[in-house]
C-alpha positions as CSV (number, residue, x, y, z in Angstrom):
1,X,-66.3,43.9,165.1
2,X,-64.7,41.2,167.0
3,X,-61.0,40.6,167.5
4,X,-59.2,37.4,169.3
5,X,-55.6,37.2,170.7
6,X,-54.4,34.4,173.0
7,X,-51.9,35.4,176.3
8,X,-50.0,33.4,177.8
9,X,-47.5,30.6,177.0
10,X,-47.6,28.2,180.4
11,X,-50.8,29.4,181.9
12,X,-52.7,29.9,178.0
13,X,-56.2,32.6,178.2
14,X,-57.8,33.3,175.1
15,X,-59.4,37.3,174.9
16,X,-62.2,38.2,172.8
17,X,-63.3,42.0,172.6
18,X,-66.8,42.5,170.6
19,X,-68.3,46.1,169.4
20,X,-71.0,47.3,167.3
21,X,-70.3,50.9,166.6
22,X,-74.3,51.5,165.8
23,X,-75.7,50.3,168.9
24,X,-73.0,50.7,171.5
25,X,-72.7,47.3,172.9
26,X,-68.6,46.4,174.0
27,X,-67.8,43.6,175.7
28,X,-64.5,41.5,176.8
29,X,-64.7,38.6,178.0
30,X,-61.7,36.1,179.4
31,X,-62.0,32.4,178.6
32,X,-65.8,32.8,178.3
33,X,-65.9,35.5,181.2
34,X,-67.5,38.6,181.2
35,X,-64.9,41.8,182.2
36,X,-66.2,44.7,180.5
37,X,-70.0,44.7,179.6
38,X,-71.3,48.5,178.5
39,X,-73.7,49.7,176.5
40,X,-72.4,53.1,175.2
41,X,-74.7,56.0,174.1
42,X,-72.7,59.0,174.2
43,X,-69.1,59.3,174.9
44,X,-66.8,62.7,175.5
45,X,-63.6,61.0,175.2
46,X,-62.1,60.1,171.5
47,X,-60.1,57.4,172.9
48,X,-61.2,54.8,175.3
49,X,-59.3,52.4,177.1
50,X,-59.6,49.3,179.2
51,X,-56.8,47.6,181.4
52,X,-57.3,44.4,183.2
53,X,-54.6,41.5,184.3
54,X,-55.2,37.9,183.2
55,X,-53.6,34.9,185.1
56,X,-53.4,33.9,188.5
57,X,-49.2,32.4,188.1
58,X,-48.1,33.8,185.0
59,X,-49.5,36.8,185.2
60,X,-50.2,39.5,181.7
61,X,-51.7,43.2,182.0
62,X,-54.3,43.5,179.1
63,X,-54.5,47.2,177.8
64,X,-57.3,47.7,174.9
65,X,-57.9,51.0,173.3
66,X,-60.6,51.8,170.9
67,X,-60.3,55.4,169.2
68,X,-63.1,56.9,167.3
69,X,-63.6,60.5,165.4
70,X,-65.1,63.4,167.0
71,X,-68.2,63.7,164.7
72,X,-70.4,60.5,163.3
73,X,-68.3,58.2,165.2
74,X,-71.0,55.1,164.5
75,X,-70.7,56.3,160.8
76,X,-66.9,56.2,160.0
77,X,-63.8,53.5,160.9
78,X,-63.2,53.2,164.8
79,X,-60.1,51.8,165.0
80,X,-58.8,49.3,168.4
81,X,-55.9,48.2,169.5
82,X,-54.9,45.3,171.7
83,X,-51.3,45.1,174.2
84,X,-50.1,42.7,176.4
85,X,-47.3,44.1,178.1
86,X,-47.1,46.8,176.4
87,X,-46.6,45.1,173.0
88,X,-48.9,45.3,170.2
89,X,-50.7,41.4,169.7
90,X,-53.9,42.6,167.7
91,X,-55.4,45.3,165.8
92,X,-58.6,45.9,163.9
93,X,-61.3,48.2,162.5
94,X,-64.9,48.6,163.9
């Protein structure tokens, strides 16, 4: 699954979050730039989320949260959500 969203309307950052649900990999990168690279095996949590800032003058905090189902989680829908302050800019299915 990948999903894309710009930020920014002076100071423009494009964001691009990439999962595979089967083997675990996540990654977010900033205008080609790694910030979240993990490898997940096992999680407790149903819902995880990252939060990170983008912009050095005009300034955006980035909250993602991918949610997945207690039991076969790489089997069935995990659903993720993208905000930039605070507002909903992208949505998807993994």
């Amino acid at each position: 699954m990948q999903m894309v969203f710009d930020v920014g309307s002076d100071e423009r950052h494009q964001v691009r979050f990439t999962f595979n649900k089967f083997w675990g990999n996540l990654s977010i990168e900033v205008d080609g730039v790694n910030v979240v690279k993990t490898l997940r095996v096992a999680s407790v949590t149903l819902v995880k989320s990252y939060d990170f800032v983008v912009g050095l003058q005009e300034q955006h905090h980035i909250h993602i949260e991918k949610h997945r189902k207690q039991l076969f989680a790489g089997f069935r829908p995990q659903l993720v959500y993208a905000y930039v302050d605070g507002q909903l800019v992208a949505q998807g299915t993994a």
